[in-house]
C-alpha positions in Angstrom: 0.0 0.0 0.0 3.2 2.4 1.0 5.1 1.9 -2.6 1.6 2.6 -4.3 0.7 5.8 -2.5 4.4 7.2 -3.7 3.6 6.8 -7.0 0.5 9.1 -6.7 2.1 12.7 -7.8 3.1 11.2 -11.0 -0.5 9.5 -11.5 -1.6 12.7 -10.4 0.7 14.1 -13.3 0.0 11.4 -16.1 -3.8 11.3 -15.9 -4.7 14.6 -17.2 -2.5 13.6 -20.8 -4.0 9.7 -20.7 -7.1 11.1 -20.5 -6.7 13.4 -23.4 -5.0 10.4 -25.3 -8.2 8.8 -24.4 -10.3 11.0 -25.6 -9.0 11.8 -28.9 -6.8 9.1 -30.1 -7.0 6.0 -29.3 -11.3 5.7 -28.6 -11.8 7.6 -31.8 -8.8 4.8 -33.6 -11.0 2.0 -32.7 -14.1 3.6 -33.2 -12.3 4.1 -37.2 -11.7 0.2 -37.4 -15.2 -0.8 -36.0 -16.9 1.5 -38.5 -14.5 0.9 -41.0 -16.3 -2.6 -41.3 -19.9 -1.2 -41.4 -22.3 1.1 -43.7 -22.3 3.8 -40.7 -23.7 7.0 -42.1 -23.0 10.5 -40.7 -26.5 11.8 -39.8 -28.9 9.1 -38.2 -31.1 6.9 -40.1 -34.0 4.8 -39.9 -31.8 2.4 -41.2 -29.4 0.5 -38.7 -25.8 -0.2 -38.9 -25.0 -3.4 -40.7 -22.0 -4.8 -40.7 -20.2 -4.8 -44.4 -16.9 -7.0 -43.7 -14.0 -6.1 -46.0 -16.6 -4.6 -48.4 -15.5 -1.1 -48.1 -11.9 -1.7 -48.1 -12.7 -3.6 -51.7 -14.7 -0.1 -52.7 -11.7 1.9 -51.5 -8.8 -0.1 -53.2 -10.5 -0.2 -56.6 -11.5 3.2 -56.9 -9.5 5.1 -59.6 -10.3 8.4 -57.5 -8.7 7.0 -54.8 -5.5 5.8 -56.6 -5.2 9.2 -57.8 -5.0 11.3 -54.5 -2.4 8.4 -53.5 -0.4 9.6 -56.9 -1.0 13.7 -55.7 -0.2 13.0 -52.0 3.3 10.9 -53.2 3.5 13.8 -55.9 3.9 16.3 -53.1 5.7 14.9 -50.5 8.0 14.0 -53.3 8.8 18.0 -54.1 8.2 19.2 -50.9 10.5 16.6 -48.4 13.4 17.9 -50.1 12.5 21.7 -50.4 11.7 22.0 -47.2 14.8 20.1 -45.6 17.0 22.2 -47.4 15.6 25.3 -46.8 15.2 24.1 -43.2 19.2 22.9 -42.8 20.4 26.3 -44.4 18.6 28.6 -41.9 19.9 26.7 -39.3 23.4 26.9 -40.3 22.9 30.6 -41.1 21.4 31.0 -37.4 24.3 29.2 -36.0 26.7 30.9 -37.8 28.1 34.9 -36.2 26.4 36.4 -39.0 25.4 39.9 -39.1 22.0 40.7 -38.4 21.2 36.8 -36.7 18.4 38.4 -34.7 16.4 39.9 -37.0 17.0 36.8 -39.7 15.7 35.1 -36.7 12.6 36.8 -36.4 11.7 36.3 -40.2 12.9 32.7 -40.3 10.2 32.2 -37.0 7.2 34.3 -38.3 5.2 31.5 -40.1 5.7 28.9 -36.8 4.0 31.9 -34.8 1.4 32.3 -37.9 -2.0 30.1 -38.1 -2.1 28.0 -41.3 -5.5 29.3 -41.7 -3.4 32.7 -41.7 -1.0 31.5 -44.1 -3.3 30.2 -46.7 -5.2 33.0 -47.2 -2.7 35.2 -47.3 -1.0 33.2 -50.2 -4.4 32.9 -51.7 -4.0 36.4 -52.1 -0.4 36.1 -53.9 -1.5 33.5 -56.2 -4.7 35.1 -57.3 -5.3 35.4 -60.9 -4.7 37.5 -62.7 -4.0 40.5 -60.6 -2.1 38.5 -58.0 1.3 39.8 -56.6 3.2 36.8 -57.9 1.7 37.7 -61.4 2.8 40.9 -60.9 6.4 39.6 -60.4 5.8 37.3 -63.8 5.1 40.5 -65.5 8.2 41.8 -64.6 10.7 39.6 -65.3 8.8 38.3 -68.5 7.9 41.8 -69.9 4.7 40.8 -71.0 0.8 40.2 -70.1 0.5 36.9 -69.7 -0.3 35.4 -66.4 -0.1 32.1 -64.4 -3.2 30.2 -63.3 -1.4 29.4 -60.3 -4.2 27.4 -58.5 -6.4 26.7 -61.8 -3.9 24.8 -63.9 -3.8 21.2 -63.2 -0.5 20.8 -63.9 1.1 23.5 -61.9 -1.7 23.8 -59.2 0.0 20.8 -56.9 3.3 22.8 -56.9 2.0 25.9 -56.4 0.7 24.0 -52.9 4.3 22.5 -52.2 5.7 25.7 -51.8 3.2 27.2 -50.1 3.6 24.0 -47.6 7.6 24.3 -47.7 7.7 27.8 -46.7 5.0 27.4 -44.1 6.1 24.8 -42.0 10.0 24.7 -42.2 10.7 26.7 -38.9 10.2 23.3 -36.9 12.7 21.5 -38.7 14.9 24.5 -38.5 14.7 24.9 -35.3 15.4 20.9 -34.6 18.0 21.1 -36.9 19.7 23.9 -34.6 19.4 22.3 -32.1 21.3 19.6 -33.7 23.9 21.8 -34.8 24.9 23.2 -31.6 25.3 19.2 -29.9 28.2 19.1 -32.4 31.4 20.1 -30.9 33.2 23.6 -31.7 36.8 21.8 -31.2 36.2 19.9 -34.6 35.4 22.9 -36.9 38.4 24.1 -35.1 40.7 21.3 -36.2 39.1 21.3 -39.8 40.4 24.8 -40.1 43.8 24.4 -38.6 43.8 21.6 -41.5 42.6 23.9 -44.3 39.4 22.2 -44.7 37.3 24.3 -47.1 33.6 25.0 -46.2 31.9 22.1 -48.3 34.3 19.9 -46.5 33.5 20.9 -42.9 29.7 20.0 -44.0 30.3 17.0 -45.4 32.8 15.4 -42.9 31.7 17.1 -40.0 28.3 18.8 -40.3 26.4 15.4 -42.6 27.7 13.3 -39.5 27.0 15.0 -36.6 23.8 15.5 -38.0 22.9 11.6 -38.9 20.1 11.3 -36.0 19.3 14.5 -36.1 18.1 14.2 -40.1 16.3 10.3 -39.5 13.9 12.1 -36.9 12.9 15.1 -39.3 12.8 12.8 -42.1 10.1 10.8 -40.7 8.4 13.6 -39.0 8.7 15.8 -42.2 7.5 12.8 -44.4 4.3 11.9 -41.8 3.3 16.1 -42.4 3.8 15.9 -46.0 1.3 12.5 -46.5 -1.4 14.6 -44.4 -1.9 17.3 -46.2 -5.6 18.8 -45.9 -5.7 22.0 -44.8 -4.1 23.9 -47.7 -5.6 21.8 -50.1 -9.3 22.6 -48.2 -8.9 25.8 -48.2 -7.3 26.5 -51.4 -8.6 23.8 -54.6 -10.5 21.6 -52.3 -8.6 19.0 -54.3 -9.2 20.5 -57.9 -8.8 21.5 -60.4 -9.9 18.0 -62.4 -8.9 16.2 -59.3 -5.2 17.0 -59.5 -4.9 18.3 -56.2 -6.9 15.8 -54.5 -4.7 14.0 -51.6 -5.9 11.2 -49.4 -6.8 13.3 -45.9 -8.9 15.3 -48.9 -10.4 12.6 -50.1 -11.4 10.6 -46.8 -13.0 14.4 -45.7 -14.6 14.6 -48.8 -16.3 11.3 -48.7 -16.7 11.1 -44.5 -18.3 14.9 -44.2 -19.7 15.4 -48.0 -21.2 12.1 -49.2 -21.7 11.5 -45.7 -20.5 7.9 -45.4 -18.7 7.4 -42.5 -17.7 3.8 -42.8 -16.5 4.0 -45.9 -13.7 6.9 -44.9 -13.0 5.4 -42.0 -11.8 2.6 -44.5 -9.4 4.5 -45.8 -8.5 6.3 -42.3 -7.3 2.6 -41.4 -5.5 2.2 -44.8 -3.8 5.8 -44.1 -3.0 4.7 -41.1 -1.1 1.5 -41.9 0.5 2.6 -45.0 2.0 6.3 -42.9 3.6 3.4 -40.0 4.9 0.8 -42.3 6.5 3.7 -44.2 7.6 5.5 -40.8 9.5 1.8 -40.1 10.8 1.5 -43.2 12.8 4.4 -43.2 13.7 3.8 -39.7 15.5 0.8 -40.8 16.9 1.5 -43.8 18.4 5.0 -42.0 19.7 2.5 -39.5 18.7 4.6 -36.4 20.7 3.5 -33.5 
């Protein structure tokens, strides 16, 4: 009874947070995989629940809509993993560098992690407007003529147009990770490197690259998770046009869950999301060989 009681504070501590965990992840998971399995509807019915077995999951896996937002959600990550990492590493290194004028480079670097997305999107929405948009404006300019770019109404460029949006918004996390990466890795090496002559590229590679190795797994797989759920930009923006070439899977379940109303049938493919994002998270796990 004494050894229990001393555990009480940190009960006390943990509860609040298993409650929450409760609440909003794991009892609405299983509710997923129960309805996944059924023909539950949003809005009640005179009709009961039946259950459906693997009937839904054969709707989901054979419908060419479906495929496609898998294609646009791969399509994006694709373009935006790498954009974003890089522009992510070189802030950091720039921040962690004695550069002139860090602090207010810091403040600009930090302004969209302290902006609302809801923010962010409209005020890109804005910027990519045709025709009268300021990034039209800049096309203009540099092309000298009238045309303009239907930034968000062209299905081929429309996707892209999101991937920078989403790079720009949402790097400051990695950045600030990957400083915090960059200051675990002793001074005395650089130090040596210079002694040495080693030019800048080569105090990356050998040094930086290396020291980093951890560091880059964890925002790989964190980076990679954000870019497979992409909704809100694409809600806000396209709502996964136009012609269906911005339409990504968290689109698609919402579409079909809180539009066509059929609950069992996105919860479906909330379970496929599911398994595909942790078999993918494990994969690169492995093959990154975290220690």
């Amino acid at each position: 009874m004494q050894s229990y009681k001393r555990y009480l504070p940190e009960i006390g501590m943990l509860l609040p947070a298993i409650i929450l965990l409760l609440t909003f992840v794991f009892i609405p998971f299983f509710l997923s995989g129960y309805f996944s399995f059924t023909n539950e509807k949003l809005m009640p019915r005179p009709i009961p629940t039946q259950l459906l077995g693997f009937r839904n999951y054969e709707r989901v896996l054979t419908d060419p809509e479906f495929w496609e937002s898998v294609i646009n959600t791969l399509y994006f990550a694709v373009w935006v993993i790498p954009i974003q990492l890089s522009l992510s590493l070189g802030s950091a290194i720039l921040l962690n560098s004695k550069m002139k004028a860090v602090g207010f480079f810091r403040s600009i670097t930090i302004l969209p992690m302290l902006t609302p997305m809801t923010v962010i999107v409209t005020i890109w929405a804005a910027l990519l407007q045709t025709p009268d948009g300021m990034f039209n404006g800049l096309y203009q300019w540099l092309t000298q003529s009238q045309d303009y770019v239907d930034w968000l109404g062209d299905p081929d460029i429309a996707m892209f147009s999101i991937v920078l949006l989403s790079a720009w918004a949402t790097f400051p996390f990695q950045m600030l990770i990957y400083l915090a990466g960059l200051q675990e890795i002793p001074a005395d090496r650089y130090e040596a490197a210079s002694i040495d002559g080693f030019s800048s590229w080569s105090k990356f590679r050998y040094i930086t690259l290396p020291g980093l190795r951890n560091t880059n797994i964890f925002v790989v797989i964190i980076t990679t998770i954000g870019a497979l759920s992409l909704f809100t930009q694409i809600n806000m923006l396209t709502q996964g046009g136009p012609n269906g070439s911005t339409m990504t899977i968290i689109q698609y379940m919402f579409v079909n869950g809180f539009q066509a109303q059929k609950i069992g049938y996105a919860s479906s493919v909330s379970v496929i999301f599911f398994v595909a994002v942790a078999t993918l998270g494990l994969i690169q796990r492995y093959l990154m060989k975290n220690e």
